[in-house]
N, C-alpha and C positions, 0 to 999 in steps of 0.2 A: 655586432648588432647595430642597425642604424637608429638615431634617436627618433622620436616620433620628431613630427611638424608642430608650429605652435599653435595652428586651430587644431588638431589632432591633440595635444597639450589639455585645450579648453574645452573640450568633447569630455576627457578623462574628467576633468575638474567638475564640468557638471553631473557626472555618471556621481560621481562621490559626495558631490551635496545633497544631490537625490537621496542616492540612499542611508544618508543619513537625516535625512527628514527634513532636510533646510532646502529654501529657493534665496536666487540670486538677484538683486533689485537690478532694473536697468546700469544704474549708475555702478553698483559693486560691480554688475558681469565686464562693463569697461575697463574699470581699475584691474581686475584681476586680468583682464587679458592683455595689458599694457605689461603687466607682473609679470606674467607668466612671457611673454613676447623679449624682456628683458633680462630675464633670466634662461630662456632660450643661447640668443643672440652673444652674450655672454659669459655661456656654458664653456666647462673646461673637464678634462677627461674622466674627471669622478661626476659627471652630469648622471643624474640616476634618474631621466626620466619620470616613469609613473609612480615613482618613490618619493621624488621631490614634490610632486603633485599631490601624492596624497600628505604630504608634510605641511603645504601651505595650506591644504582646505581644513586639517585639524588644527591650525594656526585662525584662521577662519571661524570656524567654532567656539575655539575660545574665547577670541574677540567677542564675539556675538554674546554667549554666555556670560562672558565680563557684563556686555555694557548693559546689556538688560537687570545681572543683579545689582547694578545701580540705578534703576529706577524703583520710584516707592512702589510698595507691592499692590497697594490698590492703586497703580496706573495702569499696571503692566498688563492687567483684563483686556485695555482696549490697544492693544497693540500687536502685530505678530510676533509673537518672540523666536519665529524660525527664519527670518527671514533677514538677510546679510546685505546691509547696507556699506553703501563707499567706507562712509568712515571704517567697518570693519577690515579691510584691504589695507 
């Protein structure tokens, strides 16, 4: 099986933040696609594709989930708390 491409890479990566209810800021869809471009390029024969992809966006997730339950709870009203900024990457 041939690996996907790395915008074929970042196609999966946003199909999986979608459906998990998160969007990607300008700046994060950068960082991740610099990520994901480097972990391509540097792929070695256990490269798992769409596996490694859904690994990094639940990576993603968490970040997010982290950094927002650090903010105090009455900030966090005016904030998007789905949405994945660079620092999360």
């Amino acid at each position: 099986m041939e690996d996907y491409k790395p915008d074929e890479l970042l196609m999966i990566a946003h199909s999986f933040v979608i459906e998990l209810g998160y969007k990607l800021s300008d700046e994060a869809n950068y960082a991740l696609k610099q990520q994901i471009d480097s972990l391509y390029y540097n792929r070695d024969k256990n490269f798992g594709n769409a596996g490694a992809i859904r690994n990094i966006v639940k990576n993603l997730i968490s970040s997010v989930d982290y950094r927002v339950s650090q903010i105090p709870v009455n900030e966090r009203d005016k904030m998007d708390k789905r949405l994945i900024l660079e620092i999360d990457v």
